[in-house]
N, C-alpha and C positions, 0 to 999 in steps of 0.2 A: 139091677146089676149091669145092665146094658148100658144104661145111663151112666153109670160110673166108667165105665168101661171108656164110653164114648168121650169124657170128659178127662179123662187121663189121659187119652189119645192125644185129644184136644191140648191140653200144657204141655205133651211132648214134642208137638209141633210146636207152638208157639215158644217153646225154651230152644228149639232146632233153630227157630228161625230169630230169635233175637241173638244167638251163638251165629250164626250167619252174619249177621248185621254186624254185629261187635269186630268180628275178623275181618270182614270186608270193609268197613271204617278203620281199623287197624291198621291195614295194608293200603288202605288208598289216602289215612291223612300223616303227613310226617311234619315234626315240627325241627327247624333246623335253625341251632343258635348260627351267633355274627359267625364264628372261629370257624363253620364245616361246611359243605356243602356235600349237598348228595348228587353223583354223576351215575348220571341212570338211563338204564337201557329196555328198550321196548321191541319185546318179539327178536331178543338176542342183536337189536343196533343200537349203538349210543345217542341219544338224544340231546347230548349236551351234561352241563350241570345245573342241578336248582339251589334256592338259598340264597338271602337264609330267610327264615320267617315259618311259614303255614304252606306246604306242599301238598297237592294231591295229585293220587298217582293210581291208574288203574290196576287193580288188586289182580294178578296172577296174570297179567301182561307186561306191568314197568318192573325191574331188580334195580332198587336203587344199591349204589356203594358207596358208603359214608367214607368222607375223607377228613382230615383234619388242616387247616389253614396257618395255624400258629406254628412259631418257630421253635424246631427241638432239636435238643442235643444227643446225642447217642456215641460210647464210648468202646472205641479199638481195643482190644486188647494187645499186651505185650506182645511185641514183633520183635526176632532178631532177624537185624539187617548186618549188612556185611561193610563197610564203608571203604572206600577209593582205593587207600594202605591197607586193606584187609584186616581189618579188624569189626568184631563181633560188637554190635551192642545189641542193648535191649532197649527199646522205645513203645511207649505208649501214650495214644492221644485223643481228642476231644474234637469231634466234628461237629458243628452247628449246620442245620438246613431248612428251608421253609417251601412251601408247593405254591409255586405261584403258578401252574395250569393245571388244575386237579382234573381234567379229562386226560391229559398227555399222561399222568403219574400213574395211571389205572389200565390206559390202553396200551404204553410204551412198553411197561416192563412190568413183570408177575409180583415180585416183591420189591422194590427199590431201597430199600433199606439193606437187604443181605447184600443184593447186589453190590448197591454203594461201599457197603462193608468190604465186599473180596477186591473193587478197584482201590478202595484206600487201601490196603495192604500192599497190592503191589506195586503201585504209586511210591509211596513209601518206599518200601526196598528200592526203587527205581533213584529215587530222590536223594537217599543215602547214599546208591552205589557210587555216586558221581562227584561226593565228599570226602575229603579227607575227614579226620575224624578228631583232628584239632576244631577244625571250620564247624564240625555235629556238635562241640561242647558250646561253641561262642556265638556261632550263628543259628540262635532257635530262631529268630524272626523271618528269618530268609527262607528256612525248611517250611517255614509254618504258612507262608506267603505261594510257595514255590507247590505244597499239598493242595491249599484253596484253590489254585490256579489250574489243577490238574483235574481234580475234582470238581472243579465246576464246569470243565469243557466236556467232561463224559454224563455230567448229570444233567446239564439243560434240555438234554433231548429228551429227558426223561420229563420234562415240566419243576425239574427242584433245582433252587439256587444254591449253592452252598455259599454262607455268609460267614463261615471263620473254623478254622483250625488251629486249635491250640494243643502244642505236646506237653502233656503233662508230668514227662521221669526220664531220661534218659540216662540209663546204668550201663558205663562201661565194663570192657574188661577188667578184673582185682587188680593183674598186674598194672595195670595202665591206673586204675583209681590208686596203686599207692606209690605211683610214679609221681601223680597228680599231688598227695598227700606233703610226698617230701619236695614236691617244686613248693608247696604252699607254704611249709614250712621255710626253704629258702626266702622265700620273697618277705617273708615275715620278717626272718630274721636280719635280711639286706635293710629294710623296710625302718626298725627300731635304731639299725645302726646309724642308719640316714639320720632317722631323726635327733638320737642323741647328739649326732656331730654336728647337725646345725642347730638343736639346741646352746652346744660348748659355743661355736661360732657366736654364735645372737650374746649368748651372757657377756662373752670377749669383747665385742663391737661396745656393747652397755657399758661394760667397765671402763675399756678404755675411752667413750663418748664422756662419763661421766665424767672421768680424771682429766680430758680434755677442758670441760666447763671450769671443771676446778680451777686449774691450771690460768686458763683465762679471765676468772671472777679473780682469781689471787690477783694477776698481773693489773689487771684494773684498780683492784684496791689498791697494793701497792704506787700505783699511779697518780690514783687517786689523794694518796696519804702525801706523798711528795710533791706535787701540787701543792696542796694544801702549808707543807714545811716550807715551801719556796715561798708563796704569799705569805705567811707570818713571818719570815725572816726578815722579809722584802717590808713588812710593816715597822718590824720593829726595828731598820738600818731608819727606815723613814722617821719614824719616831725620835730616834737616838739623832740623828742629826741634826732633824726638826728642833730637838733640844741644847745641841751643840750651837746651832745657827742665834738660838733665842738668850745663850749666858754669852755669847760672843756682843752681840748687839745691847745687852744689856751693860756689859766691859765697858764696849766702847763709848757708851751713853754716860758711863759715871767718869769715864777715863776725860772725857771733853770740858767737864768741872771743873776739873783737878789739874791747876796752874803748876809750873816747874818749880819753884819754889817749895811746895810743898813735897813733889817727889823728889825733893833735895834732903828737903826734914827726915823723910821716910828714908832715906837712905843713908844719913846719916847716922840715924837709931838703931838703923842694920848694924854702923859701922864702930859703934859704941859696944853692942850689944856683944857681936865678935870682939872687942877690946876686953871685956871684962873674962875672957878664954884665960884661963890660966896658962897660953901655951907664947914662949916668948915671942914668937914670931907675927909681925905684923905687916899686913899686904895693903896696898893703896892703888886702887887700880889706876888707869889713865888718866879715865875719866872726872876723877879725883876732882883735878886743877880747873878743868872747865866747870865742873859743877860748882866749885867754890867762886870761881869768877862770878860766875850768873849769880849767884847766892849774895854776891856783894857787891853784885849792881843793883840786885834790886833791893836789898837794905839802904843803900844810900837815895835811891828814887822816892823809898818814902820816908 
């Protein structure tokens, strides 16, 4: 019984003391990804930070404080601010930040997240009050620029950058949103009318462009077609004279043949042919006496 006794003793040490061991490995090895670092303090001073990798750290002398490295966002809640012309809105927005001295962000200030929190708030209010509240509907970039910038002059001390401010809703006053509704409504309906009237305009300009072309393709053709009537005219005066010129030369080629004597004959036949008129009157022109002369000279020459 003693031996048993002694031998349960015995495993309750030995499980004391590997429950020893296991805590005391526990507490003195830490393993810390890329993203954290542990900023740790010995015998209540800061030592610095460790990380990232395999840390050891003496068990119940070092209090490491995990921190986190990557950048987060963390979101405002609705704030009514008061704006320049006194008017209420509501605003809510979207801060980004990241710890770039995780010793300053642990020693400077207890939580820096609330904190951050209640200076963006009044920032904010600050940043509105100095707006009119046309400039809060049109100028988010400028609020959003004008927050980063206030916020990041109160946070660096802290070791955190603030890297972006984004307002995510800004809901005015009803009355002011259906002030808003019926300007939008005007502009719309300025907007339509615009447009139909230089629509009419553009078709106007087109029509009359096109009745211009008309206009000018007609007078071309027309032009063109008269042209065209002047050379065929101009051909056919050529032709017709051309033909006039050719039975003239041709006249006078058969005329050159033809001795006086025979256009004696020929006119004489004329002068018969009138004789045989049943009408009693007969004409003898001048010419008559010399043609008969010449007519009998040359009978007697042959």
């Amino acid at each position: 019984m003693e031996g048993g006794a002694v031998f349960t003793t015995g495993l309750c040490l030995v499980g004391i003391v590997v429950l020893l061991v296991v805590a005391f490995l526990t507490q003195a090895i830490k393993i810390v990804p890329e993203f954290q670092r542990l900023v740790v303090f010995r015998l209540g001073r800061c030592i610095g930070s460790k990380g990232p990798g395999l840390i050891l750290l003496i068990p119940f002398v070092d209090r490491p404080v995990r921190v986190d490295l990557r950048e987060q966002v963390r979101e405002i809640p609705a704030q009514t601010s008061i704006t320049l012309d006194n008017a209420p809105i509501s605003i809510d927005f979207l801060w980004y930040y990241k710890l770039i001295d995780p010793v300053q962000s642990v020693l400077q200030v207890l939580n820096f997240e609330m904190a951050a929190q209640g200076i963006a708030t009044t920032t904010l209010r600050a940043v509105i009050g100095g707006i009119l509240l046309d400039d809060v509907l049109s100028q988010r970039e400028k609020i959003n620029l004008a927050l980063r910038t206030r916020l990041d002059e109160v946070t660096e001390r802290w070791g955190v950058k603030v890297t972006n401010v984004e307002i995510r809703e800004i809901i005015p006053p009803r009355e002011v949103q259906e002030s808003m509704n019926r300007q939008l409504t005007a502009e719309r309906t300025r907007r339509a009318i615009v447009t139909e009237s230089n629509g009419t305009r553009e078709a106007a300009i087109n029509v009359a462009e096109g009745e211009k072309q008309a206009a000018i393709l007609k007078a071309e053709g027309e032009k063109q077609a008269a042209i065209l009537r002047a050379e065929g005219e101009r051909e056919a005066q050529l032709l017709r004279a051309t033909g006039y010129a050719n039975a003239l030369d041709k006249i006078f080629e058969v005329a050159k043949k033809v001795d006086s004597q025979t256009i004696t004959l020929q006119y004489f036949e004329t002068l018969k042919n009138m004789a045989a008129s049943p009408s009693t009157k007969y004409i003898f022109p001048m010419e008559f006496t010399s043609l008969l002369g010449d007519f009998m000279k040359g009978r007697e020459s042959k």
